[in-house]
ROROTI-351772 format. One record per residue (C-alpha): residue number from 1; residue in one letter; x negated, y, z. Coordinates in steps of 0.001 Angstrom, whole numbers, plus 500000, padded with zeros to 6 digits. Example, Ala and Ser with C-alpha at 12.3 -4.5 7.8 and 13.67 -1.06 7.14 Angstrom:
% residues 2
[1 a [487700 495500 507800]]
[2 s [486330 498940 507140]]
END
This chain:
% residues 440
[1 x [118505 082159 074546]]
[2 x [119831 085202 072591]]
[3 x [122914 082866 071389]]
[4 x [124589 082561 075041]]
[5 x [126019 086320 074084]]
[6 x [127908 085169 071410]]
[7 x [130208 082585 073324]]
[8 x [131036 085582 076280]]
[9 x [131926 087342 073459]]
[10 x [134509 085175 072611]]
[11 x [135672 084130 076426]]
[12 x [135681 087729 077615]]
[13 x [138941 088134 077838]]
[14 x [139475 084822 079736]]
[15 x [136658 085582 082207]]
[16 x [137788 088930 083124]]
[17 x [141595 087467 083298]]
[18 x [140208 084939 085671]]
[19 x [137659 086801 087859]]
[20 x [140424 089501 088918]]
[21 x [142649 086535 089511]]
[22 x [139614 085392 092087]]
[23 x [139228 088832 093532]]
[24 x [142892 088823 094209]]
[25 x [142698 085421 095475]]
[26 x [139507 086406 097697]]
[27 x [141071 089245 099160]]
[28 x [144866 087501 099795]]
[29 x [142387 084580 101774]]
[30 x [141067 087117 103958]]
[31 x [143832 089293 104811]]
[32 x [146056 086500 105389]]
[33 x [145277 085663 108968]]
[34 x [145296 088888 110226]]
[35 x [148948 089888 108547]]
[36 x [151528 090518 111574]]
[37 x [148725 089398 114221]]
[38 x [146685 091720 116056]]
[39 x [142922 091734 116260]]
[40 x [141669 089419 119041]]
[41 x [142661 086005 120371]]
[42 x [141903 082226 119097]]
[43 x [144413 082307 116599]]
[44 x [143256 085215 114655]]
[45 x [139191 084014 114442]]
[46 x [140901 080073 113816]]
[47 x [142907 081989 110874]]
[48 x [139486 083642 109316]]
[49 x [137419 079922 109895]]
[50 x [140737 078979 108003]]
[51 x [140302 081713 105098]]
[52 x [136289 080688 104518]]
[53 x [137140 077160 104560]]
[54 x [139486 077665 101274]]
[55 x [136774 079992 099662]]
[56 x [134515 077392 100178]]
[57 x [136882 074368 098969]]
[58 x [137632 077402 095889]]
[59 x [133380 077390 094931]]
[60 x [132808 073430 095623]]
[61 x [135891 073151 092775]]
[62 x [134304 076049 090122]]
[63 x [130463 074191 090886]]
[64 x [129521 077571 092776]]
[65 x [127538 075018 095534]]
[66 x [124819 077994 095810]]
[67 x [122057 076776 098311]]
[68 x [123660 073748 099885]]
[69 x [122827 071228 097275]]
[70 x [119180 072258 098095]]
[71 x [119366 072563 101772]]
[72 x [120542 069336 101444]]
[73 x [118121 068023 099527]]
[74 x [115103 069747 101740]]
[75 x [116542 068041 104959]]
[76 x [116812 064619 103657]]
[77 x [112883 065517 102864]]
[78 x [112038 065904 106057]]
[79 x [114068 063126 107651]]
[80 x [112388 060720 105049]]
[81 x [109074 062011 106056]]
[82 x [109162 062471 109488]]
[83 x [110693 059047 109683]]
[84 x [107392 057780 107966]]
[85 x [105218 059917 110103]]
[86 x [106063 061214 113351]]
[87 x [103320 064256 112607]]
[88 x [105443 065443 109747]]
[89 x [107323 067515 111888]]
[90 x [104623 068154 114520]]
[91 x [103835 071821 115215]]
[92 x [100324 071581 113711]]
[93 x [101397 070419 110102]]
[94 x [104695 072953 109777]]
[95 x [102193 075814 111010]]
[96 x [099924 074511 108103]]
[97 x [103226 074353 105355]]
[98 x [104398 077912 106579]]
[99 x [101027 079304 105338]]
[100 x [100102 076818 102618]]
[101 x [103550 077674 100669]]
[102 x [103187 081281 100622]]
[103 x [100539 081484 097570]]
[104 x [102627 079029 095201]]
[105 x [105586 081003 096621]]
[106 x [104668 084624 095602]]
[107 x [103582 083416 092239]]
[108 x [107279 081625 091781]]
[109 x [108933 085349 093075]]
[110 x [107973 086267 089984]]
[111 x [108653 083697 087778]]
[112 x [112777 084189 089517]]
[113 x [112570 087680 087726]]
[114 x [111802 086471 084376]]
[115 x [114200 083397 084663]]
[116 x [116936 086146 085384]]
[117 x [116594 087137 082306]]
[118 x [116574 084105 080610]]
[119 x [112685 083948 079946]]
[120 x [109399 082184 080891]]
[121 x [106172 083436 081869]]
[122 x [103698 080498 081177]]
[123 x [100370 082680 081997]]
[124 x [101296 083237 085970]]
[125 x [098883 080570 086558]]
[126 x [096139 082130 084940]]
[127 x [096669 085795 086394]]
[128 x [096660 084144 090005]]
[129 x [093525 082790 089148]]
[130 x [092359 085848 087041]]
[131 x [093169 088478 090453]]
[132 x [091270 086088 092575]]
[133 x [088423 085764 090456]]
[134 x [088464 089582 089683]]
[135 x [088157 090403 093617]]
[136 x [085809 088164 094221]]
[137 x [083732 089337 091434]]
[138 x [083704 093272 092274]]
[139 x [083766 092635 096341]]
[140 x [081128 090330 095993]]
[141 x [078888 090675 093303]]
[142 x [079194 094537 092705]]
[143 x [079583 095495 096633]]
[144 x [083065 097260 095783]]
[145 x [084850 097596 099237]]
[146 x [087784 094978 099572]]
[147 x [090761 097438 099933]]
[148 x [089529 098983 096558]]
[149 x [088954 095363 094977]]
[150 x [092468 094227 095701]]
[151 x [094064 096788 094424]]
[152 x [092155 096951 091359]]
[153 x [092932 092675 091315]]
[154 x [096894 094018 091207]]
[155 x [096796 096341 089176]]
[156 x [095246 093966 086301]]
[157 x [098229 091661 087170]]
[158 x [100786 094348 086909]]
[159 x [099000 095733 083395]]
[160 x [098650 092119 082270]]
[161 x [102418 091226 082447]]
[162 x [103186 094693 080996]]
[163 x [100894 093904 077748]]
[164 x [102941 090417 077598]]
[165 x [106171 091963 077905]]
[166 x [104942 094682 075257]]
[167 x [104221 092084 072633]]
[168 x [107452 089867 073920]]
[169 x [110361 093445 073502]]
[170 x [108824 095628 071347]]
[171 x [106813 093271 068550]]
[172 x [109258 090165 068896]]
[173 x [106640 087745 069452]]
[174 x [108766 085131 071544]]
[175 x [108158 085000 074963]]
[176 x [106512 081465 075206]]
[177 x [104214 082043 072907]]
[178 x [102647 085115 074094]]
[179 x [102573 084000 077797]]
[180 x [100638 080811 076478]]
[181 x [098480 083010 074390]]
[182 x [097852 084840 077845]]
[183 x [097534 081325 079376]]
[184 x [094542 080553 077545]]
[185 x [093286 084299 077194]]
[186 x [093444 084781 080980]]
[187 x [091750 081734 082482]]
[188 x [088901 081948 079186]]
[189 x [088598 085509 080846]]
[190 x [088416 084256 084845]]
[191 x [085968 081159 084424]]
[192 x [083553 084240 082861]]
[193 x [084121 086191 085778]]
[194 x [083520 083320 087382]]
[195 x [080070 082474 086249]]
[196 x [078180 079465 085842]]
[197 x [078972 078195 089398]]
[198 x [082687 078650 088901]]
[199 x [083231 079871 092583]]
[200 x [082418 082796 094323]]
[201 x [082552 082947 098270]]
[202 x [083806 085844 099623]]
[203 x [084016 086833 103914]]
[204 x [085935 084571 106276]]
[205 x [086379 087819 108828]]
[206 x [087407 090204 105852]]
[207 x [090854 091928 104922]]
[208 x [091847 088451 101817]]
[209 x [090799 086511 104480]]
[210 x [092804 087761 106858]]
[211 x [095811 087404 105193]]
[212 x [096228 083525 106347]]
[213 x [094051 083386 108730]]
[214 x [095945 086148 111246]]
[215 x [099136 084710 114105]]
[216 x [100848 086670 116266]]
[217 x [101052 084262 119652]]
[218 x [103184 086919 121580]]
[219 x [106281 085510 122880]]
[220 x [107996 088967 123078]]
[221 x [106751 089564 119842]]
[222 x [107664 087048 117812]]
[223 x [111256 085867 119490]]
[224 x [111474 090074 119107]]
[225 x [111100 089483 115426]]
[226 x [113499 086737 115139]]
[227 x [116036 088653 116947]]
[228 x [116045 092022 115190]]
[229 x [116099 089742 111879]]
[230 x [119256 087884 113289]]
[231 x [121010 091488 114268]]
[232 x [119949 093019 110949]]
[233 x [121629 090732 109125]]
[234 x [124992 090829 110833]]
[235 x [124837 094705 110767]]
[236 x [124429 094907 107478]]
[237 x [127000 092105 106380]]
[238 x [129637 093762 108284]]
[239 x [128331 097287 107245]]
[240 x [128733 095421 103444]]
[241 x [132125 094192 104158]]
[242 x [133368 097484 105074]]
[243 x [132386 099030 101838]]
[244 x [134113 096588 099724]]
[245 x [137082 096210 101461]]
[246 x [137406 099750 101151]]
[247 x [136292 099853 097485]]
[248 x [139167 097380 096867]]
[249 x [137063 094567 096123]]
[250 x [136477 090969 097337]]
[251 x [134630 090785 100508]]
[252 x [133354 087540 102918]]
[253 x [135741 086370 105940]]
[254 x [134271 087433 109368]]
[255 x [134092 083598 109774]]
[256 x [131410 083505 107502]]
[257 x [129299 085985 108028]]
[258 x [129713 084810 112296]]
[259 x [128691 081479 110569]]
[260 x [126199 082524 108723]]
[261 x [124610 084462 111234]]
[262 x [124033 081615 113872]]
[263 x [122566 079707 111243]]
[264 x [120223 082341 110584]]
[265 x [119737 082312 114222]]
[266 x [119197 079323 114872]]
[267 x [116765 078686 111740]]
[268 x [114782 081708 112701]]
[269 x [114479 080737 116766]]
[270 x [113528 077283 115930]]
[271 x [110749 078453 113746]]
[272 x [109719 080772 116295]]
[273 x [109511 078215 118664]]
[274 x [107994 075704 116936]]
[275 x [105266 077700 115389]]
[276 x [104647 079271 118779]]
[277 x [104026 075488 120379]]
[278 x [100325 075725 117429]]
[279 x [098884 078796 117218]]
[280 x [101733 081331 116920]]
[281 x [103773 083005 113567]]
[282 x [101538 083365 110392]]
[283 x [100841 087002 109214]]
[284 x [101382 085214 105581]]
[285 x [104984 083915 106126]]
[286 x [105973 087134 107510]]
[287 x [104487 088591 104576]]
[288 x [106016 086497 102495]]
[289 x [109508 086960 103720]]
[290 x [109115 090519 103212]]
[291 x [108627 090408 100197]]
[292 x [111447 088194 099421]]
[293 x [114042 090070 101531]]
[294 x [112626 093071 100020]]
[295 x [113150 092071 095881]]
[296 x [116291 090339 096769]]
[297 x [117837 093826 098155]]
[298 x [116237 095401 094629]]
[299 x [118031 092714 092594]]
[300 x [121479 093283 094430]]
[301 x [121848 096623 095365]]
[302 x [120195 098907 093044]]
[303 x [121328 099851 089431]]
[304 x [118020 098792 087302]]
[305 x [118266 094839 089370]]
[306 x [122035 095015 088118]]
[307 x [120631 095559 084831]]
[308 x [118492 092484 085018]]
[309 x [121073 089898 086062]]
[310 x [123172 091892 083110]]
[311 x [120690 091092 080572]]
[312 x [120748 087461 081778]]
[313 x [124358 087148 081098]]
[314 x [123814 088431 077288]]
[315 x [121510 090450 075434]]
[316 x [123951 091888 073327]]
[317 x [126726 092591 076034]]
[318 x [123782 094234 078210]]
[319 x [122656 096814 075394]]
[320 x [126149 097516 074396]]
[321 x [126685 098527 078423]]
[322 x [123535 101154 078040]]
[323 x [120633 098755 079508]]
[324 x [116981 099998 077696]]
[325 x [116406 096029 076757]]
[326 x [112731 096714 075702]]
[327 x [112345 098443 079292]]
[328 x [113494 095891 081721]]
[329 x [112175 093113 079686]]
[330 x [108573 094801 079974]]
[331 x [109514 095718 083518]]
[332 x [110458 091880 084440]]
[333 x [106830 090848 083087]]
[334 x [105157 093445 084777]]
[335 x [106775 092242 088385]]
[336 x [105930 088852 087501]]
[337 x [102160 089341 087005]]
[338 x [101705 091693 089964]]
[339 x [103469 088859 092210]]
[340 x [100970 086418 090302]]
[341 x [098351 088429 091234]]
[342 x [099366 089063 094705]]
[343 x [099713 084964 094924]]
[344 x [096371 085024 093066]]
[345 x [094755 086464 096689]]
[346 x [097107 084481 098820]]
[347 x [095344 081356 097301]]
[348 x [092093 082455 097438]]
[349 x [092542 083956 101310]]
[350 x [093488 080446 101823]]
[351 x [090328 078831 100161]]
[352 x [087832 081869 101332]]
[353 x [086635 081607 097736]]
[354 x [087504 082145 094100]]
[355 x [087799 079475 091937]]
[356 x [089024 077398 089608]]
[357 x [091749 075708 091446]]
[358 x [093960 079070 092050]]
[359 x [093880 079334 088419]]
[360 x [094879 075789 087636]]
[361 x [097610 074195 085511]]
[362 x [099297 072778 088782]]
[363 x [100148 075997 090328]]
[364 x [102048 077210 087119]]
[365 x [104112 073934 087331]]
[366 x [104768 074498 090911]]
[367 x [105832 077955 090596]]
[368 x [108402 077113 087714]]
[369 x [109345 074188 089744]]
[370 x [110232 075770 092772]]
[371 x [112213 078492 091394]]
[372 x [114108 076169 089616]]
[373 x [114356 073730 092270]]
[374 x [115460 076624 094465]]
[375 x [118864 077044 092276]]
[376 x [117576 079909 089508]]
[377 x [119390 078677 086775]]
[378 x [117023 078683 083672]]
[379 x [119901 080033 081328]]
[380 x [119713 083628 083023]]
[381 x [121873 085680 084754]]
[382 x [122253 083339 088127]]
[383 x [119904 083029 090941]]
[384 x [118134 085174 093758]]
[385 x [114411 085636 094784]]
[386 x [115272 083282 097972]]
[387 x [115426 080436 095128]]
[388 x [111406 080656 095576]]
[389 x [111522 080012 099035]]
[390 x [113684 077013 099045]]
[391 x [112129 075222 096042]]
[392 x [108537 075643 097157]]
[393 x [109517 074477 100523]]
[394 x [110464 071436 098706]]
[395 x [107044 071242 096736]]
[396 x [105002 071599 099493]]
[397 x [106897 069260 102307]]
[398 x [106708 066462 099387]]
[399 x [102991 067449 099014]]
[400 x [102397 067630 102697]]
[401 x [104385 064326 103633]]
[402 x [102563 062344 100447]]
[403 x [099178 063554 101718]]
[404 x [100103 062186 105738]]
[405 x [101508 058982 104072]]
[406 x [097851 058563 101897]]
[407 x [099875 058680 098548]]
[408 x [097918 059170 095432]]
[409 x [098495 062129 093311]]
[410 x [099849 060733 090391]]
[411 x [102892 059700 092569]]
[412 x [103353 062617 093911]]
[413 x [103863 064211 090333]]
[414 x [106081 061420 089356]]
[415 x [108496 062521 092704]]
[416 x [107806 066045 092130]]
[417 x [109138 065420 088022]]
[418 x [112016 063362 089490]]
[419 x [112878 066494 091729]]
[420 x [112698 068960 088815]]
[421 x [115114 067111 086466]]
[422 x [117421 066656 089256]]
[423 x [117658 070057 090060]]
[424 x [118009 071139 085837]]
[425 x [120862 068560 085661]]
[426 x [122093 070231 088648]]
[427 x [121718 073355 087377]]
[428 x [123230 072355 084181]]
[429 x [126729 070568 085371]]
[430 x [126810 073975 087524]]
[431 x [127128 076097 084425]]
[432 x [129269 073705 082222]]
[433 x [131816 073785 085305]]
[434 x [131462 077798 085473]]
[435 x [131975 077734 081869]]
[436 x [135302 075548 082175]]
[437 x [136331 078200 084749]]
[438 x [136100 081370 082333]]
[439 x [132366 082506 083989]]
[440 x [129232 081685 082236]]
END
């Protein structure tokens, strides 16, 4: 993946040339309908719905389709399935998918970081199953209380991925090989924990448990919640917009961030409401979109997450700009076996039990399929933590809608393959157009 540096080498000049031709461009869209009109009035909003329109004809002709292509492809889901079964969309079964996708989901979090920078962690799997395991073992069997147990359980995650990414930047061993070296070393190391029974049981009414077993019914609470998300986000988009237009660089039209605020509102009240109708919002999806929200505002907004996108666009490039390669490629392994971990306990809350099945093969190819599926591209450098969310939404609806419809499982890999390559090709065609247009 190291040889991608060479070819920016070569096309820098061209990609700079062109992306301050596209900031110009940006900026020139947006400004346009306000020159000689004042604020206010039909004409002056029609002017900015005008301005996103062209940046949006300006991405669909560079293959910049971010989410859509995947929005897309997780409606027609639904309308296949619900179309099949009228209790795919019920209340009841999208109450069960909110929860059931958060373990796979946390575990594919992490697998976005290492992606980013152009890697693959193939032992995430294993350390889900290896933090389960590892709770269960000390809450359990030694008596250790469960706050102490789980944080233990993380830690081993976070040291785990650190000892990986030791090996991987400072030895050279390549990255596959030592995370299927921890592959095989991690689950050897869980079925022991696990014993001869290869499942431990652990409290239904305890704090793991809790973690998907816990709604909030509340009406003011929850439309409360949905709300304040809604007003965040506009805030903060027009607090954003602000600061770049001032900084003198490109910024969105104040038709899309209007537009992409009542589709956040809408998403966020319909889920709201539609949870509410079973048994209320899940203390795991709330959770679960912390944590996204929360490593998507690292990745974007603070120097060291600039510094992994920058080593996805080019080793070389990256350490000639300052970045400590060794440090955020350790760093990168160390997020993505504390998020393993943390899915590790997600997995198990769900099950009340350690076992074999949180550390199983499966999970690992869900979690690389969803983050892929969600749009990270697999050459580094392009993608966001919110990739895990819409790819594992994908996973699990073709899971859940195969298991109303009585499908066997080996069809339901052969979809979930189909799905995958799609979304590489995809991916692929995306960066051979970016390419063409002096990015990469």
């Amino acid at each position: 993946m190291a040889v991608r540096g060479s070819g920016r080498g070569r096309e820098s000049g061209q990609g700079r040339e062109s992306g301050q031709g596209r900031e110009r461009q940006a900026r020139a869209d947006d400004a346009a309908p306000a020159a000689g009109r004042p604020r206010g009035g039909r004409r002056w909003y029609a002017g900015h719905l005008r301005a996103y329109a062209g940046v949006v004809r300006r991405r669909l002709h560079e293959g910049d389709l971010g989410p859509a292509p995947v929005l897309l492809a997780l409606a027609v889901t639904w309308m296949i399935f619900q179309g099949l079964n009228d209790n795919f969309l019920s209340p009841r079964n999208l109450s069960v998918l909110s929860v059931d996708i958060v373990g796979t989901g946390m575990v594919a979090v992490g697998i976005v970081f290492v992606l980013l920078i152009g890697e693959i962690d193939l032992s995430v799997g294993s350390l889900a199953g290896l933090a389960g395991a590892l709770f269960a073992a000390l809450n359990v069997n030694l008596g250790m209380p469960e706050w102490l147990a789980v944080i233990i359980a993380l830690i081993c995650g976070a040291a785990a991925g650190g000892l990986q990414g030791f090996f991987f930047a400072k030895i050279g061993v390549p990255a596959f090989v030592v995370t299927l070296a921890g592959l095989l070393f991690w689950n050897g190391l869980m079925l022991y924990l696990l014993g001869p029974d290869s499942s431990i049981n652990f409290s239904e009414d305890g704090l793991v448990a809790t973690l998907t077993s816990r709604y909030f019914a509340a009406a003011l609470a929850t439309y409360g919640l949905a709300a304040l998300g809604t007003a965040a986000y506009l805030l903060v988009s027009f607090r954003n917009r602000r600061r770049r237009s001032a900084a003198g660089m490109p910024y969105r039209p104040v038709g899309e961030i209007w537009a992409r605020t009542a589709l956040l509102a809408v998403v966020a009240f319909a889920t709201v409401y539609v949870l509410g109708r079973f048994e209320g919002l899940p203390l795991a999806l709330l959770i679960f979109l912390a944590v996204i929200i929360a490593s998507d505002l690292f990745l974007r907004r603070t120097p060291y997450g600039r510094q992994i996108l920058a080593l996805g666009g080019g080793v070389e490039a990256a350490r000639r700009a300052g970045v400590d390669v060794a440090r955020v490629r350790i760093s990168v392994f160390m997020v993505s076996g504390t998020l393993a971990a943390v899915g590790g306990l997600f997995i198990a809350s769900r099950l009340t039990s350690a076992s074999q099945v949180s550390g199983s093969g499966m999970l690992l190819i869900n979690a690389i399929a969803a983050a892929i599926i969600g749009g990270t591209s697999l050459f580094g450098g392009r993608g966001s933590t919110w990739s895990a969310l819409l790819g594992v939404l994908i996973i699990q609806s073709i899971a859940s809608g195969m298991a109303l419809l009585g499908v066997e499982t080996p069809v339901q890999f052969m979809i979930t393959g189909g799905v995958l390559l799609t979304a590489v090709v995809f991916d692929s065609l995306a960066r051979r157009a970016a390419e063409s247009h002096g990015r990469d």
